[in-house]
C-alpha positions in Angstrom: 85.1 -12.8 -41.1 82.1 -13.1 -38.5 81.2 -16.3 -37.2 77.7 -17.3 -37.8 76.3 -18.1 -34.8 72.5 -18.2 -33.5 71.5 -14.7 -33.6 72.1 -15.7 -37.5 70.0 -18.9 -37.1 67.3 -16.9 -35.8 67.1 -14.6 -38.5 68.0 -17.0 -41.6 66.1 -20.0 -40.5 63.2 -19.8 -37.5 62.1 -16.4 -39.1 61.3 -17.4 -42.3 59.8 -20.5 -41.1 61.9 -23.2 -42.0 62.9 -24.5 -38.8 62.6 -28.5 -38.9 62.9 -28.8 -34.6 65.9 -31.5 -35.7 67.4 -30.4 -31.7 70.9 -30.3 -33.0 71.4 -26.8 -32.0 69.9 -26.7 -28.6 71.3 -30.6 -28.3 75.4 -29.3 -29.2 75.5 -26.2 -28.2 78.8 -25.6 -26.4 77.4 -23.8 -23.3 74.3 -26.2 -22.9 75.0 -26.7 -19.3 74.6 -22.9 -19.0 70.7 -23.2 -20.9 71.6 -21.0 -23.6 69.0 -21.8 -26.2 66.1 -24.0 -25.5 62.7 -24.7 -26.2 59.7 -22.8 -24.9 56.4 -24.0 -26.7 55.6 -27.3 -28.7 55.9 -26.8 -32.2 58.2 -24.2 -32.2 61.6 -22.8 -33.2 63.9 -23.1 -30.0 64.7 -19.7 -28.8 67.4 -17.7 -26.4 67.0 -18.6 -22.3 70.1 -16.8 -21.2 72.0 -15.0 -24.2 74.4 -13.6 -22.4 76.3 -16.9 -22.0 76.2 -17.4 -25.6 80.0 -18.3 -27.2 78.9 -17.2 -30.8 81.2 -20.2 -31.9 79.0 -21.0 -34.6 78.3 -24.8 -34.2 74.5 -24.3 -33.9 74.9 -22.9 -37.5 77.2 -25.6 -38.8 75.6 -28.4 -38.0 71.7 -26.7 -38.5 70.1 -28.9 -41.8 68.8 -25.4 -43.2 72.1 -23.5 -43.5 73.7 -26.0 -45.9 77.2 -24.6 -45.0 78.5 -28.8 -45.0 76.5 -29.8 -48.1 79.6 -29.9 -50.2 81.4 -32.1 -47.7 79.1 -34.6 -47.3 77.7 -35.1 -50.8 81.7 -35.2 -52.0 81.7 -38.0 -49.1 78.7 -39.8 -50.4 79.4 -39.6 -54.1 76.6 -37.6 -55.1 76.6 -35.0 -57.4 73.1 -33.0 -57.0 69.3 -34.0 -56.8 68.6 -33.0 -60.0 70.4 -36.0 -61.2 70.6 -38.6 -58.5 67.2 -37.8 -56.6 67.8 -40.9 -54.9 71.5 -40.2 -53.9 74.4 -42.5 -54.2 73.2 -46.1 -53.5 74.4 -49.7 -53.8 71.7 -51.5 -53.7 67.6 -51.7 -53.7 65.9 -54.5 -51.9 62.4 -55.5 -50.7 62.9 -57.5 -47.0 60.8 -58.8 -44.3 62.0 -59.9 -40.9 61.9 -63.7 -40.1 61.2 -62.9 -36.5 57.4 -63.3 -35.9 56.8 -60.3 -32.7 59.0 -58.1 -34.7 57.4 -58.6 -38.0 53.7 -58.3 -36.6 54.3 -55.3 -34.5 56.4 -53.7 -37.3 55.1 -50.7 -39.1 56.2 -52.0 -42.5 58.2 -55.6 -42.5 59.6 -54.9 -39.1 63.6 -54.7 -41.0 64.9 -51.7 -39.4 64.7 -53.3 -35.9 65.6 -56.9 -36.6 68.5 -54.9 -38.2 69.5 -53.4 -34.8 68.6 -57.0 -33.1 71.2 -58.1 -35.7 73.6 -55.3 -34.9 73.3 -56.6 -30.5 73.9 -60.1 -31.7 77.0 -59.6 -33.7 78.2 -57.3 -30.8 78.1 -54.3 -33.4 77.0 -52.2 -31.3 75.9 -51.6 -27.4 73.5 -49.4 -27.9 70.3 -47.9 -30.4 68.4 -44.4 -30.3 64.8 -45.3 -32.0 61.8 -44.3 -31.3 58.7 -44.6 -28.8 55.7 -43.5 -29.8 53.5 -41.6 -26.8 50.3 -40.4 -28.8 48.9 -40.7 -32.6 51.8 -38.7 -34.6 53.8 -38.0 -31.6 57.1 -40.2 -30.6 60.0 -39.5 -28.3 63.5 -41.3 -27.9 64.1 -43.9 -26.0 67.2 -45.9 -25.6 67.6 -49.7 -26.5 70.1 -51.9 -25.0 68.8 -55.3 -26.3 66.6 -56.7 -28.5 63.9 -56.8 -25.8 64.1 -53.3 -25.1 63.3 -53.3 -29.5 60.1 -55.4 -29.1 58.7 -52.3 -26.6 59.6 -49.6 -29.9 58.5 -51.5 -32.9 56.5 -50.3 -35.0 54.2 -47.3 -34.7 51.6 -48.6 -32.4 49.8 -45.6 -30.9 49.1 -45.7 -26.8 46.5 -42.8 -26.7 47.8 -40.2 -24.2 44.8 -37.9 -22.7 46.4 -35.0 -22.4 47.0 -32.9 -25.6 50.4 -32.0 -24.3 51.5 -35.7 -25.3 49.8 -35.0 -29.1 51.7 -31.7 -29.6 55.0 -32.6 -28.1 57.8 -33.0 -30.4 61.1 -34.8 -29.6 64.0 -35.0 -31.4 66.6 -38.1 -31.7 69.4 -36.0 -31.7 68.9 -34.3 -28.7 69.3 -37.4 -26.6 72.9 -37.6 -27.9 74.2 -35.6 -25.4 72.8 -37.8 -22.4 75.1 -40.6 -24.3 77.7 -40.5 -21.2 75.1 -41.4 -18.3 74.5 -44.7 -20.8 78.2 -45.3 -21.3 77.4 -46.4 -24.9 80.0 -47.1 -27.0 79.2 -47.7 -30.0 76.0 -46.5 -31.0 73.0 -46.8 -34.2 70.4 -44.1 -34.5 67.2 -44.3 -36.8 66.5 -40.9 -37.7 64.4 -38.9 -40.4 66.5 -36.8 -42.7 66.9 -33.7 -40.7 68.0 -35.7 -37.8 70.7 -38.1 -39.7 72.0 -34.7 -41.5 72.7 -33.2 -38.0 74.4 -36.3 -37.0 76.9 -36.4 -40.0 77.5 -32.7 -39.0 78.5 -33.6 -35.8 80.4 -36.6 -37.3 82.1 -33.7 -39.8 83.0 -31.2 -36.7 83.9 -34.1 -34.6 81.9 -33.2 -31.9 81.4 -35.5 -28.9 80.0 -38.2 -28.6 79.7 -38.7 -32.3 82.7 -40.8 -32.4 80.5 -43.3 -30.7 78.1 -43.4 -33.4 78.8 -46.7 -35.6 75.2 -46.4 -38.1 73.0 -44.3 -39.1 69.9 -45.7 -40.1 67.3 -43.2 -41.8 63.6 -43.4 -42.5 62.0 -42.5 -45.7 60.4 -38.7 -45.2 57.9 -37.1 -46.9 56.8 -34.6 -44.3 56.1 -34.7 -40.4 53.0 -33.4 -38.5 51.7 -31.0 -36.1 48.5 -30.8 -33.8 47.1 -28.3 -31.7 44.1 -28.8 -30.4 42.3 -26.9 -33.5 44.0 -29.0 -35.6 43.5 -32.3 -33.6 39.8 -31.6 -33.6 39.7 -30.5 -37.7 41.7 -33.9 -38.1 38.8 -35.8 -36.7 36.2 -34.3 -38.4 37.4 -34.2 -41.8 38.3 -37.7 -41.8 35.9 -39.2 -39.3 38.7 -40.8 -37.1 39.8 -40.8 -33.4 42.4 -40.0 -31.9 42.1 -43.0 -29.0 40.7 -45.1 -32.1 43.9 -45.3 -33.5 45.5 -49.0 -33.3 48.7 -48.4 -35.9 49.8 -45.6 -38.9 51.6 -47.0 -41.8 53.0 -44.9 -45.0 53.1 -46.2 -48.7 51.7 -44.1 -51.6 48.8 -42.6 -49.3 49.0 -42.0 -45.6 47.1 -45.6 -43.8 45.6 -45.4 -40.8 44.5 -49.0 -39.3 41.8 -48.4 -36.7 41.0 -50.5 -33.7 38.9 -53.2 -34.3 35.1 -52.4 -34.7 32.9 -54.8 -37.0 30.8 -52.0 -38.1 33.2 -49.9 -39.6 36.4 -50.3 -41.9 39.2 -50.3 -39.6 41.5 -49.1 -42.5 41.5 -45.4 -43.9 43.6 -44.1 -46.4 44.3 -40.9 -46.8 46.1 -38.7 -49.6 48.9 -36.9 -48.5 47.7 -34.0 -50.5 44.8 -33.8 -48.2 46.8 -33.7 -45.1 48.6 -30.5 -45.9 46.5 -28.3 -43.4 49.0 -30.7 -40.7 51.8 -30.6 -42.2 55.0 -29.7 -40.0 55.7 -26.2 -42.6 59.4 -26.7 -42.1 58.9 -30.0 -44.3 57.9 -27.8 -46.7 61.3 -26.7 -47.4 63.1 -30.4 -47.2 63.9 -32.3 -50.6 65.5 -35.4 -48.8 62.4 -38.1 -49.2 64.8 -41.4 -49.3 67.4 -39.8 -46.3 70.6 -39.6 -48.7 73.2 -39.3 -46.3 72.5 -42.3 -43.9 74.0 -46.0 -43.9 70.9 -47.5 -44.6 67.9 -45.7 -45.8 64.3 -47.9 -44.9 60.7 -47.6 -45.9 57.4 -48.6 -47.1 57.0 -47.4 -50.4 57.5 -49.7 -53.3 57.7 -53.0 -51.1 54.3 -54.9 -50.9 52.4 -55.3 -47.7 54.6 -56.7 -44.7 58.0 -55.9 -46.5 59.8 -53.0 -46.3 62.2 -51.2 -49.1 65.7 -50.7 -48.1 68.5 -48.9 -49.5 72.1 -49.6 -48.8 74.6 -46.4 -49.3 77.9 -46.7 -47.8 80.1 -50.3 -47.7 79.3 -49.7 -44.0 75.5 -50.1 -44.7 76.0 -52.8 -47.3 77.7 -55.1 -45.3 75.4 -55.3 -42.6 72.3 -55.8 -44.4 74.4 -58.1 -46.4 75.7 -60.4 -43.5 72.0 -59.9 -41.8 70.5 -61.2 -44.8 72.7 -64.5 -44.9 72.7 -65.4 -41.1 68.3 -65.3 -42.3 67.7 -62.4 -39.2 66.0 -61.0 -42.2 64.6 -62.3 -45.5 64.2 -60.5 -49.2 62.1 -61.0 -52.2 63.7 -62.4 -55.7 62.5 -59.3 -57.5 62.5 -59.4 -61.0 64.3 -56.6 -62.7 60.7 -54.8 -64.2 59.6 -54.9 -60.9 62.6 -53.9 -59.4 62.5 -50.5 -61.9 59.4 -49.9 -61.1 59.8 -49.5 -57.2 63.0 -47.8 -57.9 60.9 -45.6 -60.5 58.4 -45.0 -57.6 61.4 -44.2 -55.2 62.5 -41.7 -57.4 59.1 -40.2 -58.4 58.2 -39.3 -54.5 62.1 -37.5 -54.4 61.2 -35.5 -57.4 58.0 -34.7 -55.9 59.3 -33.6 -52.7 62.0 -31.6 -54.5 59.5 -29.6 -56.6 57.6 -29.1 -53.5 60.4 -27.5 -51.9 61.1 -25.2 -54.9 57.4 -24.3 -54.8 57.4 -23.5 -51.6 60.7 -21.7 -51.4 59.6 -19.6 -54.5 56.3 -18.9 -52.9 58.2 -17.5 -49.2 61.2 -16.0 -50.9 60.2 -15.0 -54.4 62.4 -16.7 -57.6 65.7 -18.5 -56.5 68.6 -20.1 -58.4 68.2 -23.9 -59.2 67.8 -26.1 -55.9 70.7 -27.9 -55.7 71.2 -28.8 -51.8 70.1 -32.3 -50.6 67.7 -31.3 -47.7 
């Protein structure tokens, strides 16, 4: 049988638009140090540089989150049967947390967990290393690699440096494809906070056992409900339609709405919310086609919705995950609220709510491309 390789990527997944830029198979691909596959403009599908040292031996269509080909693996790995009936995946436990630490909570996007987390994780000698993210422009980040928890204080939160070139707005980077540079770091034993698509191409990797993801010790994964994309048509629609910009831009936060907290200007509310059903002339299309809001397949999943203002909802999946959130929470690196158990159904009701959502969205929009298809059952 013919390996799939990506000539097949091309045609099963940039094509028809459903390309999430993830990097995994430009970051992996076994004859990267010939350029085989690349990127050659922002905001789109990478594409061939030099074909003919292509080895067709199909890894860039393994580990791809659109091809689905390890779905069966990993959800037999994580306990979970199908999103129709765990839209939240396999978890062990629901909690609402803030961080005790007062730089990290303050400059944190939610209650500044995830990188008092990875603080946690140098302390405790877990780990030697973190892939997070810095962000360059409003809605644009790229990787950066933390070695300590001073280097975490630089990436908390998303506090938006205004960039005046466009290029900084458009361009899109992807976690993943700083894996690769791992051996110039010397890491050992690595975390990476990721959105879905990213922490899926990791456990591919993980499942392959390609190098270096024996190094990788957690996966952390953000909540997801879609990405965003700016040209300068759309960059200038954006500020138009909602009165905002760019350079005003102090800090973007997500809970049921998209919030936008605005430098500080007395004659104006610095804080706009907006519906994500009015952003959907941004969205990333690609997201279109993802059902994972709450990132199923990562350690620990972390994010705004359902926790009140300065905490941050996180989800514990594997005995991995649950342990260090566990020991975090009792050496006080990080706090959580008593919830009470109505109000702990109704953020997990809300949890599940925004999955379901996201689902239907995909089969909409899969339906709408493709025409009628069988029940959804994959996970992103």
């Amino acid at each position: 049988m013919k390996v799939k390789s990506f000539e097949d990527l091309i045609e099963e997944v940039h094509k028809k638009g459903i390309c999430q830029q993830c990097g995994g198979c430009v970051s992996f691909c076994n004859s990267m140090d010939y350029d085989v596959i690349g990127y050659k403009e922002p905001n789109s599908p990478p594409e061939f540089i030099n074909e003919e040292n292509c080895l067709k031996c199909g890894i860039c269509y393994h580990i791809c989150p659109q091809t689905h080909v390890l779905d069966h693996d990993f959800n037999r790995y994580f306990n979970l049967l199908d999103f129709s009936s765990m839209p939240l995946g396999n978890t062990s436990e629901i909690y609402s947390c803030q961080s005790t630490d007062f730089d990290l909570l303050h400059q944190g996007t939610d209650g500044g967990v995830v990188n008092s987390l990875l603080s946690y994780m140098f302390q405790e000698k877990l780990i030697d290393g973190a892939i997070v993210a810095k962000t360059k422009a409003p809605f644009s980040r790229e990787p950066f690699f933390a070695e300590s928890k001073e280097d975490l204080r630089g990436t908390s939160g998303l506090k938006l440096g205004i960039s005046q070139q466009l290029d900084e707005v458009q361009k899109r980077h992807s976690y993943s494809s700083s894996l690769p540079e791992l051996n110039k770091h010397k890491f050992k034993k690595l975390a990476v906070v990721g959105t879905p698509c990213q922490i899926y191409t990791i456990r591919s990797m993980q499942n392959l056992g390609i190098i270096p993801s024996q190094n990788i010790e957690y996966c952390l994964g953000l909540f997801c409900y879609e990405n965003f994309e700016f040209d300068q048509r759309k960059l200038e629609k954006f500020q138009r339609e909602f009165n905002i910009k760019f350079e005003d831009i102090e800090k973007i936060n997500i809970k049921k709405d998209l919030i936008i907290h605005l430098k500080g200007d007395k004659n104006r509310n610095s804080l706009i919310q907006i519906q994500f059903e009015d952003l959907k002339d941004y969205i990333r299309p690609a997201c279109n086609a993802c059902s994972d809001f709450t990132n199923v397949y990562a350690d620990v999943s972390f994010g705004g919705l359902g926790s009140p203002e300065h905490f941050t909802t996180v989800i514990t999946r594997t005995e991995k995950g649950r342990r260090v959130v566990n020991n975090a929470l009792k050496s006080g690196i990080i706090s959580n609220l008593e919830l009470e158990s109505e109000t702990k159904k109704h953020m997990k009701d809300l949890l599940i709510a925004y999955s379901i959502s996201k689902m239907a969205r995909k089969e909409s929009f899969m339906k709408t491309k493709f025409g009628p298809l069988n029940k959804v059952k994959s996970t992103v």
